[in-house]
N, C-alpha and C positions, 0 to 999 in steps of 0.2 A: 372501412376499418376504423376501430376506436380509434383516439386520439390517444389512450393507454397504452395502447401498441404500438402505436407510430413514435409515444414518447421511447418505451424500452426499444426500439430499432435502432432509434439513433443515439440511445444510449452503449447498446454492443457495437456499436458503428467508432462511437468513441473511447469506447474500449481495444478495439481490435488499432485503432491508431496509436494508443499508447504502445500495445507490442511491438506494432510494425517501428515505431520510431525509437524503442529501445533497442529493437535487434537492426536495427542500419545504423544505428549510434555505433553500438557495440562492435557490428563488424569492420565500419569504416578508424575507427578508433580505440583501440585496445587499454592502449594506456591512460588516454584522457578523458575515456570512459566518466572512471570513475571523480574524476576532477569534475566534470561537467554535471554528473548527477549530484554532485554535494551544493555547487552553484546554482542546478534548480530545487534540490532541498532547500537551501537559502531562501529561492526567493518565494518561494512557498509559504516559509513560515514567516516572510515579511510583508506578503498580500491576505495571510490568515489573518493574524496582527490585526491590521490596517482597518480589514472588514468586520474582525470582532466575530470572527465565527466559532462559536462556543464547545468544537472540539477540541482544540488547544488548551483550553483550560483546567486549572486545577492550581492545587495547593502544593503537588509533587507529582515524578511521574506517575506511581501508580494512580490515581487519581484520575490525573488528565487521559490514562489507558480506558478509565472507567468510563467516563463523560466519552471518549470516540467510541468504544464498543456499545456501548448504550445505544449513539446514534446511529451506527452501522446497524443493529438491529431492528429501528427503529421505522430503520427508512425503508425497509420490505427488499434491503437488494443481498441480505444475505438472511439466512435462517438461523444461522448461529456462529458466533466469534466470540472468542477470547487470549487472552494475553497471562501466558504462564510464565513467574520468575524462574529461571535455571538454575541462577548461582549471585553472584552479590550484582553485578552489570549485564547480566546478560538475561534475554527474555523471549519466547517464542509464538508469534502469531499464529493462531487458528484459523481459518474461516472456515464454515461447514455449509452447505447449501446456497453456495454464488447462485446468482441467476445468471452470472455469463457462465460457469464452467461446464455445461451442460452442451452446449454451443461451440466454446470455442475451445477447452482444454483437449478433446478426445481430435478436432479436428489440425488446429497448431499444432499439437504436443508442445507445446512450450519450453524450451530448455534456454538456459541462460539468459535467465527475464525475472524481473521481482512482477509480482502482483499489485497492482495499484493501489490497495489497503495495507499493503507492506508502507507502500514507499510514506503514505500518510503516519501509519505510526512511527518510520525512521526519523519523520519530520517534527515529531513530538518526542520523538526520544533524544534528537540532537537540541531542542531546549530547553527540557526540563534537568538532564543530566549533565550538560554543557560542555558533552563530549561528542567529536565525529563518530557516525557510525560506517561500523562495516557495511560495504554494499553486498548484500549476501543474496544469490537466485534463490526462487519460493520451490518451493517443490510443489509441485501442479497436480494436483486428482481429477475423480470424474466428478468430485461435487463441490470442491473449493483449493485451497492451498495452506502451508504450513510455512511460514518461514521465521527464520533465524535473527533476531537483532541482540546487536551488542558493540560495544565499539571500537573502533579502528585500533589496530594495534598501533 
């Protein structure tokens, strides 16, 4: 087997542990759920930071949405993403053609779970706008997911 295959194996490998670890978060803890996911938002965006990795960036958020969708595109692991404004705070993730949702949406069904390209743009939306965001589930297709950011009431 390629080394190309064996990279994308263990990459749905660690994909599929982000689920598994959000849905025993979730089960075992209801309410501190969401406390704990804003604490690893945190430190997300303060290992981003540190390593200077150039999805973060920008002059404002829409901006910094461009520069991440860019690279998501970029990087061969989706076909297509974008980020549509709704209303004055609030803004809706696309992804169109995952290479994991082929795999693993039809087989999980996925339900109350964000998508791992959510949770990276919640992580640029809680610094650019310097408000919490709502933790909102993606809603899961057979060829990517949609989800909802905007912030915490």
């Amino acid at each position: 087997m390629d080394e190309k295959k064996e990279t994308s194996k263990i990459e749905l490998l660690s994909h599929l542990l982000l689920f598994a670890y959000q849905k025993t978060l979730r089960n075992l803890c209801v309410l501190p759920y969401t406390y704990l996911t804003h604490l690893v938002l945190e430190s997300m965006k303060k290992i981003s930071e540190e390593a200077k990795i150039s999805f973060i960036k920008g002059k404002n958020l829409e901006e910094a949405f461009e520069n991440y969708i860019s690279m998501l595109k970029k990087s061969g692991l989706v076909e297509n993403a974008q980020v549509e404004k709704l209303d004055l705070d609030g803004y809706r993730l696309h992804i169109d053609g995952c290479i994991y949702a082929k795999h693993i949406h039809p087989i999980l069904n996925p339900k109350d779970l964000t998508c791992r390209f959510a949770f990276m743009a919640m992580m640029i939306y809680e610094k650019f706008s310097g408000k919490k965001v709502k933790l909102t589930d993606s809603e899961f297709t057979e060829k990517g997911t949609t989800t909802i950011i905007e912030p915490a009431e």
